[in-house]
C-alpha angles and dihedrals in degrees: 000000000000130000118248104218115212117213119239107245092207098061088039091053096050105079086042085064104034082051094045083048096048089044092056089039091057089044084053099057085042104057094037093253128135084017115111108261129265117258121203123189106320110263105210111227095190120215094280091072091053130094118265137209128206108319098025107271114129115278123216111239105153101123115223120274141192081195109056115140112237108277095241106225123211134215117226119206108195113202104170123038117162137265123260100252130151130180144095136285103155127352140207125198124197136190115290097230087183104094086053089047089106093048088051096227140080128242101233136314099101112101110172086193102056101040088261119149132185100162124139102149132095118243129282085345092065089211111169119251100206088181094053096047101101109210103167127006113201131188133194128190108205101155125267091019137062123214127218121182120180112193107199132189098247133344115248123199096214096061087049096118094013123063115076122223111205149179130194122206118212097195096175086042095228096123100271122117118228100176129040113188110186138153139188120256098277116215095227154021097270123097120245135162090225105132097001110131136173127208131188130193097230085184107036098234092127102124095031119234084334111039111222086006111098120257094174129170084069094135094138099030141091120353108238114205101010109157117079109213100170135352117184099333093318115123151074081298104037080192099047095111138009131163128209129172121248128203099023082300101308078127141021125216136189123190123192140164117282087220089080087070088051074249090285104202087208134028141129117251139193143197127232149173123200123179091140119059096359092181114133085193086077115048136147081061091211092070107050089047128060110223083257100050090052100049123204136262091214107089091205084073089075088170096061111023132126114059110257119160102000100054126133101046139118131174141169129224121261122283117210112225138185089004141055118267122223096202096249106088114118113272091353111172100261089213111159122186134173135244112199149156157141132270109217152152122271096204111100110226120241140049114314103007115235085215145030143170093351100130094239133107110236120189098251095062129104123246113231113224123204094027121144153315118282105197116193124210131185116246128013133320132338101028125115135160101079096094147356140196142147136217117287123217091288093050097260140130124175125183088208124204099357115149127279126266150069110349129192103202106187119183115210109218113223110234115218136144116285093047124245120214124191123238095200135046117296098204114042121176117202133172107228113215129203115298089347128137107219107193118207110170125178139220135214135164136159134188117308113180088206092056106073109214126253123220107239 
């Protein structure tokens, strides 16, 4: 009788699911899925669209995967770094907190209202942040690039890769800033873009309703700096801004290209230094935290102090350049200085004089009271009409704590018989720095028949 042979299942089973297999593998490649994803050019977020932990740095909150497309990596060429300059065009100083550093507050200098930080502490703890206490802001404008020193109080290794040094650009001058430049402590004296990132308000909303005046609570409302321009070489200029230390440390610098600006020939510009919140979304600061929420680094506001939310920053208040300021400008830099001078004779007393006509004042000379007057004008020469004064008794005049900026000091020559003459410039323009005592004398003399003459 024959045998009836059954089939295996199994082995009948097996091309059914190698071909149901082939076929959803095929369905997968088709509609993109299970393929590592496309990637386009790299759009920078910043560290102000990430996620934070307590005390504002990004927190890592990507969750293991078996699954996780290839992370693509980029080459950067750089064409174009900067050169190594150094020098001054226009300068801001800001209050030392270091000598308050053991008693774990500052002395003034932080102003929630007006958008005024000095505070280099961590929160509750009130810890000192030497690398985030500004002393001195300095910019240089060396085209096509722009200079940024920032002069601290100390280096300190555990903000290297993690402060932020900063500038904000306020192109239309109404106290809004357009453009935010900042970098991460860099390690070394090389430049590098690591870290260096630029930010732009496409929308003006920076500053809130008042710009500079605090609106908070804004939690839900404007955006700040948007707009990502560059982040760590990657943009449209893989060269627009890079940082490097200088002096060991003692100072960090960022360079990047005026261009960024649109080459704006006046604006007003501030410092910073940021290793709390770091979140260019929220700025102006005082608008994203309520007084109370930010806490405070004076201890006699018992109320508010300590620091809680709002810790790690320090900014500087707002230089005018290329215009002259009215004073009134939100969070202008409120830097007074002095001009001042003698009126004298340049004619050295005795017989014979050791000294004539030489346009200094030497120390045997007599001052000249009355004299005048000594008008004063803002901006260069020729400009009069701000101020006026004539020599006192001792021959001096001062236009004490006006405002910083470009002076025209003219002299007006009296006239009597017999006829004076000057022996120095009548018209001097000088450009008065903050807390600074620009001297401008000037000399006069005329015939006297008692005084013989020395050959010059």
């Amino acid at each position: 009788m024959p045998r009836t042979i059954v089939p295996n299942r199994g082995l009948v089973l097996l091309p059914i699911i190698l071909l149901l297999l082939l076929a959803c593998s095929l369905t997968g490649s088709a509609t993109g899925e299970g393929s590592p994803a496309a990637h386009g050019s790299p759009t920078a977020t910043g560290r102000g669209d990430l996620p934070t932990k307590t005390g504002g740095h990004p927190a890592d909150t990507a969750e293991p995967s078996d699954t996780t497309a290839p992370t693509p990596t980029y080459t950067i060429v750089h064409l174009a770094t900067p050169e190594n300059v150094t020098g001054t065009t226009r300068f801001i100083t800001d209050l030392d907190t270091k000598p308050y550093a053991d008693q774990k507050k500052t002395i003034g200098g932080d102003e929630y209202h007006n958008n005024r930080w000095e505070r280099p502490f961590t929160a509750e703890e009130m810890e000192y942040l030497s690398d985030v206490d500004l002393t001195r802001v300095e910019m240089k404008i060396a085209a096509p690039w722009i200079y940024i020193t920032f002069e601290i109080a100390d280096l300190r290794a555990e903000g290297i890769g993690e402060t932020l040094y900063g500038v904000e650009f306020d192109i239309t001058k109404d106290g809004r800033g357009e453009y935010l430049i900042w970098g991460a402590s860099p390690a070394d004296g090389e430049w590098t873009t690591d870290g260096v990132e630029v930010w732009k308000d496409s929308n003006f909303d920076v500053g809130g309703p008042v710009p500079q005046q605090s609106d908070a609570p804004r939690l839900d409302e404007g955006d700040g700096y948007d707009e990502n321009l560059f982040s760590s070489g990657q943009g449209a200029d893989p060269d627009l801004a890079w940082i490097r230390q200088l002096e060991g440390g003692e100072k960090i610098q960022l360079a990047f290209k005026y261009s960024v600006l649109n080459n704006a020939a006046s604006f007003l510009w501030n410092g910073l230094a940021d290793a709390g919140v770091q979140n260019p979304a929220w700025l102006d600061y005082n608008d994203h935290f309520t007084q109370k929420d930010a806490g405070s680094p004076l201890p006699v506001q018992t109320t508010l102090y300590p620091l809680k939310e709002l810790w790690g920053i320090d900014n500087t208040c707002r230089d005018p350049f290329g215009f002259t300021p009215t004073g009134n400008e939100a969070g202008i830099c409120l830097y007074t200085g002095t001009i001042s001078g003698t009126v004298f004779r340049d004619k050295a007393a005795g017989n014979p004089p050791a000294t004539v006509d030489n346009g200094i004042l030497d120390a045997n000379e007599p001052a000249l009271s009355g004299n005048g007057p000594i008008n004063l004008g803002q901006g260069a020469c020729p400009s009069t009409g701000y101020l006026s004064a004539v020599s006192n008794g001792a021959g001096q005049y001062a236009f004490a704590g006006i405002p910083i900026g470009a002076y025209c000091v003219n002299f007006d020559v009296p006239m009597p018989d017999p006829t004076y003459y000057t022996t120095t410039p009548t018209h001097v323009t000088v450009n008065l720095a903050p807390g600074e005592n620009k001297v401008v004398n000037f000399g006069l003399d005329w015939p006297d028949p008692e005084i013989p003459e020395v050959p010059k």
